[in-house]
C-alpha positions as CSV (number, residue, x, y, z in Angstrom):
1,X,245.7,-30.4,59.2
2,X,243.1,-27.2,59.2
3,X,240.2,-27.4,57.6
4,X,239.6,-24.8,55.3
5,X,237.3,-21.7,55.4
6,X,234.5,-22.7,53.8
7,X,233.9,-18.9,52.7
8,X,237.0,-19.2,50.8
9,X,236.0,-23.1,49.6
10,X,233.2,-20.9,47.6
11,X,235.4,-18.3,46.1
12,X,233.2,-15.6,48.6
13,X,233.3,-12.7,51.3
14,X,232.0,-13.5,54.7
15,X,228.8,-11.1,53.7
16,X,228.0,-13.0,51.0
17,X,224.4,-12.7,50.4
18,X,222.5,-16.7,49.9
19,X,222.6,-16.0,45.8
20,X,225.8,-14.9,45.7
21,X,226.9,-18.5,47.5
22,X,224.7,-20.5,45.5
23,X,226.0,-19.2,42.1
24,X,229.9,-20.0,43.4
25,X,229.1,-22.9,44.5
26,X,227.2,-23.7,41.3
27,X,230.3,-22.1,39.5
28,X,232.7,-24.3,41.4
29,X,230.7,-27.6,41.0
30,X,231.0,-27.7,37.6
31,X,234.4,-26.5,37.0
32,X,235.5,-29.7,39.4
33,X,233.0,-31.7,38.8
34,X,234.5,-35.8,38.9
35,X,232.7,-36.2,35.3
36,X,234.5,-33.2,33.8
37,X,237.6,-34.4,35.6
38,X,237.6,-38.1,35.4
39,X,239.8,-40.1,37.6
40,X,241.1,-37.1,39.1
41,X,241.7,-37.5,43.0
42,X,242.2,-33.9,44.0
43,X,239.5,-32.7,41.9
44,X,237.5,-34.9,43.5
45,X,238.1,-34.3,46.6
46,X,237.7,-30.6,46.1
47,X,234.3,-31.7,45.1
48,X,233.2,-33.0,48.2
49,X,234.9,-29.7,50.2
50,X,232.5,-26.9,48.0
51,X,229.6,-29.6,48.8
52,X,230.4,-29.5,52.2
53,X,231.0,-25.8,52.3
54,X,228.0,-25.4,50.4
55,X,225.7,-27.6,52.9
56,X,226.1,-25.2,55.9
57,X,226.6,-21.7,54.3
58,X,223.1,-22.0,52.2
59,X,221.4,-22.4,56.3
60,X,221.1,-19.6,57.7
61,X,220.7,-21.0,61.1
62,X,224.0,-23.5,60.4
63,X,225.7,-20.5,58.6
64,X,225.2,-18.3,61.7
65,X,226.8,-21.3,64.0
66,X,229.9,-20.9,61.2
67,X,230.3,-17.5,61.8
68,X,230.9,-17.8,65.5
69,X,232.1,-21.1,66.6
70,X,233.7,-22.1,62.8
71,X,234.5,-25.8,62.4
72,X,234.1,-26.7,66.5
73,X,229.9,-25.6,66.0
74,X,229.7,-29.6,64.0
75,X,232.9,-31.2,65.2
76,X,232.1,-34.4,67.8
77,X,228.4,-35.0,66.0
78,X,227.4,-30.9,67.4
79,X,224.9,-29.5,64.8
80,X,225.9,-26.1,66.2
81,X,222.5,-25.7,68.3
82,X,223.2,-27.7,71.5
83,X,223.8,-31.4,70.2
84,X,222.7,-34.2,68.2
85,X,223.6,-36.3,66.0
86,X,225.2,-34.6,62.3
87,X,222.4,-31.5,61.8
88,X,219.5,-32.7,64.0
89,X,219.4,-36.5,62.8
90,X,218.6,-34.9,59.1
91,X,220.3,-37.8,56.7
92,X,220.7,-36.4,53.6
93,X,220.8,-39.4,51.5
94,X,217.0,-40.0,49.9
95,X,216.2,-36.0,51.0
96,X,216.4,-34.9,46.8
97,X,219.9,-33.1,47.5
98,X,221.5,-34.9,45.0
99,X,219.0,-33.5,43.1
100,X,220.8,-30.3,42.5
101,X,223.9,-32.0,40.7
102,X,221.2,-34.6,38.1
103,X,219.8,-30.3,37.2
104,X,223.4,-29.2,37.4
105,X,225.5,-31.4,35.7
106,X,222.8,-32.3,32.9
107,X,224.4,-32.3,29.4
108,X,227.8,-33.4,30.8
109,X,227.3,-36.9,30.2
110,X,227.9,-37.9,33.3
111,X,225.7,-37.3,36.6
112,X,222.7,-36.6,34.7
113,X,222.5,-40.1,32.8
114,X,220.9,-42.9,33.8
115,X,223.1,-46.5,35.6
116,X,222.1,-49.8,34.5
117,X,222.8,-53.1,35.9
118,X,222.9,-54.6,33.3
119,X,226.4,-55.4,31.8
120,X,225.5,-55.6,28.5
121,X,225.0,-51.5,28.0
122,X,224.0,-50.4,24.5
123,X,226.6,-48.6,22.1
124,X,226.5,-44.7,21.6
125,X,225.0,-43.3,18.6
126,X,227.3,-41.9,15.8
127,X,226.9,-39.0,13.5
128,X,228.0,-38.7,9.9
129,X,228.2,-35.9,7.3
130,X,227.3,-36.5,3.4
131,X,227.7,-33.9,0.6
132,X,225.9,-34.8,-2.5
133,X,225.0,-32.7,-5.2
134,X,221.4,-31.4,-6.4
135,X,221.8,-34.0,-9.5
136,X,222.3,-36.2,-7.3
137,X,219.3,-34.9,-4.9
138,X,217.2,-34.9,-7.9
139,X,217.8,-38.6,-8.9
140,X,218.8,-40.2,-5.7
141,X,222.2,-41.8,-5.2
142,X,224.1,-44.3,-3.7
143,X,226.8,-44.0,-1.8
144,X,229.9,-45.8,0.2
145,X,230.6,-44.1,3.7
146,X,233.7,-45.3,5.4
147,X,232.9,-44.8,9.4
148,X,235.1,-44.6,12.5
149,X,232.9,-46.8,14.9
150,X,233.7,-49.8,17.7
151,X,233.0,-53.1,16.5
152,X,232.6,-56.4,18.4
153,X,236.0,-57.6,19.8
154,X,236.9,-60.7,17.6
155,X,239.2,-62.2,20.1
156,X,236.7,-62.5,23.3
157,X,233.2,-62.6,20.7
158,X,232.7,-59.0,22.3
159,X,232.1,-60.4,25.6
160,X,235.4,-58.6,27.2
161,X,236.7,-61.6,28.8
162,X,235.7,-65.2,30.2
163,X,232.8,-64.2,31.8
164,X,231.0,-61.2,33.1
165,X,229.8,-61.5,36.7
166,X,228.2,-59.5,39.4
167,X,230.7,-56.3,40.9
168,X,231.4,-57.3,44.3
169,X,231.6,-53.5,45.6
170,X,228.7,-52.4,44.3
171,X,226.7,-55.7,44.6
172,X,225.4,-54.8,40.8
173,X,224.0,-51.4,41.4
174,X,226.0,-49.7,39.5
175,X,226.4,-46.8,42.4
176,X,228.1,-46.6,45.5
177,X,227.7,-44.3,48.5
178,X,230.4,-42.4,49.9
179,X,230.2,-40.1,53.0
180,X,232.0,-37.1,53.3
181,X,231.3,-35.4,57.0
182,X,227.8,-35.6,56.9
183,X,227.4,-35.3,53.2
184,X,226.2,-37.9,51.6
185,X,226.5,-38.7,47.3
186,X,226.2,-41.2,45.1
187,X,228.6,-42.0,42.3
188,X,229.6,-44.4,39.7
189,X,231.3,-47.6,41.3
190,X,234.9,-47.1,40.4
191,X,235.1,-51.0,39.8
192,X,232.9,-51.7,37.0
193,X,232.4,-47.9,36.1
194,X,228.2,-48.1,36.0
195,X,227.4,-51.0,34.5
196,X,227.0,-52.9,38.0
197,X,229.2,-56.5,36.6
198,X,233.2,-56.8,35.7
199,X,234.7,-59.0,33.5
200,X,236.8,-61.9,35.0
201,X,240.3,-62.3,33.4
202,X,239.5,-59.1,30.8
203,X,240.6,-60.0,27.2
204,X,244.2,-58.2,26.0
205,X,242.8,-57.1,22.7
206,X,240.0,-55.2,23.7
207,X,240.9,-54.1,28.0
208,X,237.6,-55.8,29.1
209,X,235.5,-54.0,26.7
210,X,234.1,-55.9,24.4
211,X,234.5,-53.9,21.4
212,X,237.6,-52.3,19.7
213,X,237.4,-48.8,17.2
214,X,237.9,-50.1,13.7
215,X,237.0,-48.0,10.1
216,X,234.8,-49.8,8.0
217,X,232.8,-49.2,4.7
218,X,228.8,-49.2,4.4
219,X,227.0,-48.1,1.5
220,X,223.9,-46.5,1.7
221,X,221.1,-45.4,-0.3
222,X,220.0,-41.8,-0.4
223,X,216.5,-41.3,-2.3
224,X,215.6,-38.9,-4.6
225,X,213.9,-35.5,-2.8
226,X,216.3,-35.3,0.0
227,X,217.1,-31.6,1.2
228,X,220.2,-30.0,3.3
229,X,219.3,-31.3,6.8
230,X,217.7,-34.4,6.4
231,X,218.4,-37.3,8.8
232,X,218.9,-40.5,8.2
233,X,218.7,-43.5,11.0
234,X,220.6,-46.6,10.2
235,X,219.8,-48.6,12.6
236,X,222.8,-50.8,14.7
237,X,225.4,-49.3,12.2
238,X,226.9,-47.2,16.0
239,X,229.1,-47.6,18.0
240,X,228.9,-51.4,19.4
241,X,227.2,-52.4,23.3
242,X,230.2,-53.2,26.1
243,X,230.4,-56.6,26.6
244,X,228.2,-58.0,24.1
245,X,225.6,-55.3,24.1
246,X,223.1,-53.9,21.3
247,X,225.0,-51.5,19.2
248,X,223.9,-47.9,18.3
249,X,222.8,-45.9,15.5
250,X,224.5,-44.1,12.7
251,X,222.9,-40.8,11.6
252,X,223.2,-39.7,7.8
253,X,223.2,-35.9,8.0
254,X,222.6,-34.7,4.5
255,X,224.1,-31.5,2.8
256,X,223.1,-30.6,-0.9
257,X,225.6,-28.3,-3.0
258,X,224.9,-25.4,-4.8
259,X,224.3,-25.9,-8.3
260,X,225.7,-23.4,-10.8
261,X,222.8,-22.4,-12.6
262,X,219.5,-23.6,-10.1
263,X,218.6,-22.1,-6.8
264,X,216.5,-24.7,-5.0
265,X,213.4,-23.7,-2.3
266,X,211.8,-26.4,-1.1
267,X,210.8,-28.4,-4.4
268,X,210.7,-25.6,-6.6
269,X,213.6,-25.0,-8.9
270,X,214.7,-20.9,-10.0
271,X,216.8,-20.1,-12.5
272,X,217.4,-17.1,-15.1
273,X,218.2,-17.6,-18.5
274,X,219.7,-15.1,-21.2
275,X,218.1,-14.1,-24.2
276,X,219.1,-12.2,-27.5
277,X,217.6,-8.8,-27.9
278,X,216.5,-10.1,-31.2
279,X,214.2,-13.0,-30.0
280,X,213.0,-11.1,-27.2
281,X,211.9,-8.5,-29.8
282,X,210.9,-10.6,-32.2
283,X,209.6,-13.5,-30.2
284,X,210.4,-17.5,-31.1
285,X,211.7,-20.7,-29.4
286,X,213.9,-21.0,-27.0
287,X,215.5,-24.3,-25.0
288,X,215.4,-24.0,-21.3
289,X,217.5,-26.3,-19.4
290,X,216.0,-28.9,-17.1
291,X,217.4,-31.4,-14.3
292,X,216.3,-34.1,-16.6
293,X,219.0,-33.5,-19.1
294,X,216.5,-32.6,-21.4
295,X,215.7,-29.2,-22.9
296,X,212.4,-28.1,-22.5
297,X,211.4,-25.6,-25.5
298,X,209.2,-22.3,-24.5
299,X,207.8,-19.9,-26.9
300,X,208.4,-16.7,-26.0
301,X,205.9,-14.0,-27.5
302,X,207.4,-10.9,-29.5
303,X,208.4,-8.1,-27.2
304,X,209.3,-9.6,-24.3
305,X,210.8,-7.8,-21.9
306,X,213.9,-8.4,-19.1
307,X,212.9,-9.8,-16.1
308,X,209.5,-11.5,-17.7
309,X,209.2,-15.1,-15.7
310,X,207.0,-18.5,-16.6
311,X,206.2,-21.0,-14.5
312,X,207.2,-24.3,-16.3
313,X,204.7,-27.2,-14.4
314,X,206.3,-29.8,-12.9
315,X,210.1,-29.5,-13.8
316,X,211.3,-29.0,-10.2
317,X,212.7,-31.3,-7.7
318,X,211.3,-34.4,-6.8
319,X,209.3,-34.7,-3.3
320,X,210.7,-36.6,-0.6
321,X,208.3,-40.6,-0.9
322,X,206.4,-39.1,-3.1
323,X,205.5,-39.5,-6.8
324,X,205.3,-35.9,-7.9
325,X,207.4,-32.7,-8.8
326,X,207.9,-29.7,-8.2
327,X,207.9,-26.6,-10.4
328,X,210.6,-24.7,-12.2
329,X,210.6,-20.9,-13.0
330,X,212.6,-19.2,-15.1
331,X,213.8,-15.2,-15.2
332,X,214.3,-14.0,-18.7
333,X,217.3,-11.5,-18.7
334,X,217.5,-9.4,-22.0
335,X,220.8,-9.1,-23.6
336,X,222.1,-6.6,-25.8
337,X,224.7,-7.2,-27.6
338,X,228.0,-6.3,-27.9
339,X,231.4,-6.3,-30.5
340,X,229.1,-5.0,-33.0
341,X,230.3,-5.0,-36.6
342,X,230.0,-1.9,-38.9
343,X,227.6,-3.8,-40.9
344,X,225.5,-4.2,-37.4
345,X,226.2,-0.9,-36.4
346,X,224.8,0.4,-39.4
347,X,221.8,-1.6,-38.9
348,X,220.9,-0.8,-35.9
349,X,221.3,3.0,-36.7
350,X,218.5,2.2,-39.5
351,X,216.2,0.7,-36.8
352,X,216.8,3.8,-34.2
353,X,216.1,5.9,-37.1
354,X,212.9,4.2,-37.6
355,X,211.9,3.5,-34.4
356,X,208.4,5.1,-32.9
357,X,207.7,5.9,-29.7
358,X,205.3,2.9,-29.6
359,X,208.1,0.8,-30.4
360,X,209.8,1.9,-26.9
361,X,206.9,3.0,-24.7
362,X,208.5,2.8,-21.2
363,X,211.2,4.8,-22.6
364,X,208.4,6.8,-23.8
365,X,206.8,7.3,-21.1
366,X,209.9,8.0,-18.7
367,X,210.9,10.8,-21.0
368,X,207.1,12.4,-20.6
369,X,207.7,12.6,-16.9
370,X,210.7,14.3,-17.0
371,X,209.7,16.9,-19.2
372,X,206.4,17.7,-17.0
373,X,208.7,17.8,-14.0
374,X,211.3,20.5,-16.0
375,X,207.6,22.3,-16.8
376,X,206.9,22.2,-13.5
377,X,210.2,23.5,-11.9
378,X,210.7,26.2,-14.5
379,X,207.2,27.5,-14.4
């Protein structure tokens, strides 16, 4: 069977300039890839093919032997410039090649991760989501999770079978070599997939694993001060280790829900609070609402006006391990009534009828402007 163009491998014209080849090729990798694709033969193989392609169009002295001799400049052991053995004796296993694909393929999970020998490989971590409310922030809760993790296989005491011994075709590495022409990579052992041992007569329950996925129910302990975004590590409660390995962690991401009357920033508490025209006018008492459950009563001086806000010390949220508080401030919002009886009409019509304009200045004052700038205009 022909070989194929290695131009065409890449997805490029024969002019092609040496960026242009090494973004397809980068482009290609990934999308075939034997981590994105696992256990895929013919993605595989395509693999190796760009790899190869790859190897002699990024030369330009091996690229130039392409163009005019093709395949027949490195068939028989030819490097394309008069003999020798693959490209000039160069072996590219150990020359940092490989490199490319750990930079490549990083954040696949796959060729960028590190192999162990050691059978007993340590469970991934597992993420959890918690929505509590900003009582609940402000007093510190407890609560029961129930969490999709692997567990220790009961049948085999997590141990995946018998006994766990030393893979034959990698020797325990982990990795085995495979040559493709006269590329060279290294890749998980497909025997004992990384870990560098198998299990002898692999348990039914669990397929050699160790560990089956099972939903189980932890309660944990949120404290008080916590804020959207806060972490929490609890440790071992992961995913559990193959064959008898340390488990991992379970991380508590925390969400706090709005509340219906406070805004929270930080550890400081906002919220705005009606109040009768009468006792803003007047001034007197009022009971401001706290996360405590308790009132706190504020005296509020005669004449107050809309939008007036007080600081009240120390009535905020709680701060994360600490002993103190934050503070609480509260918006006074003015509110003039409405549904008036005739009585109240009648009233009020007394009051406008004996109202000053010291009684009203802003008013006052706003109408002052407007008359100078009617005196202006018509003048």
């Amino acid at each position: 069977m022909a070989k194929k163009d290695y131009y065409d491998m890449l997805g490029v014209s024969k002019d092609a300039t040496a960026s242009e080849i090494k973004r397809a090729f980068r482009q290609k990798a990934k999308e075939c890839h034997p981590d994105v694709h696992p256990g895929d033969a013919a993605a595989e193989v395509q693999f190796k093919e760009i790899n190869e392609a790859y190897e002699v169009l990024k030369d330009e002295q091996k690229r130039a032997a392409y163009d005019r001799y093709g395949h027949a400049a490195f068939a028989n052991g030819n490097n394309g410039f008069g003999g020798g053995a693959g490209f000039g004796g160069f072996d590219f296993a150990g020359s940092g090649f490989e490199n490319i694909f750990e930079e490549m393929f990083r954040g696949f999970g796959g060729a960028s991760r590190s192999h162990t020998t050691d059978a007993n490989t340590r469970g991934a971590d597992v993420r959890y989501d918690v929505s509590i409310t900003l009582q609940e922030a402000f007093e510190g809760v407890k609560k029961s999770i129930v969490v999709n993790t692997t567990v220790p296989c009961e049948d085999c005491g997590g141990k995946g079978g018998k006994s766990v011994e030393t893979c034959p075709t990698c020797g325990g590495m982990g990795r085995v070599r495979q040559r493709q022409g006269f590329f060279i990579m290294d890749t998980d052992c497909p025997d004992c997939h990384g870990t560098g041992k198998t299990v002898k007569d692999p348990c039914s329950a669990c397929k050699g694993q160790g560990c089956i996925r099972k939903k189980r129910t932890l309660e944990i302990s949120i404290p008080k001060g916590v804020e959207t975004g806060v972490r929490m590590r609890l440790s071992g409660e992961g995913d559990a280790g193959m064959h008898g390995g340390p488990a991992g962690d379970l991380y508590v991401f925390v969400t706090v829900k709005k509340h219906s009357i406070f805004d929270r920033e930080g550890t400081d508490l906002y919220c705005e609070m009606p109040v009768p025209m009468t006792t803003a006018a007047l001034g007197g008492k009022v009971a401001v609402p706290t996360m405590t459950g308790k009132a706190e009563e504020v005296e509020i001086k005669a004449g107050m006006q809309s939008g007036t806000q007080i600081k009240i010390k120390g009535k905020g949220m709680p701060r994360l391990k600490s002993d103190s508080y934050g503070d609480m401030y509260v918006t006074f919002r003015v509110e003039t009534p409405t549904h008036l009886s005739a009585k109240q009409k009648e009233l009020l019509q007394q009051f406008a009828a004996e109202s000053k304009d010291t009684n009203q200045e802003a008013c006052s004052d706003f109408l002052c402007q407007i008359k100078k700038i009617w005196n202006d205009f018509t003048s």
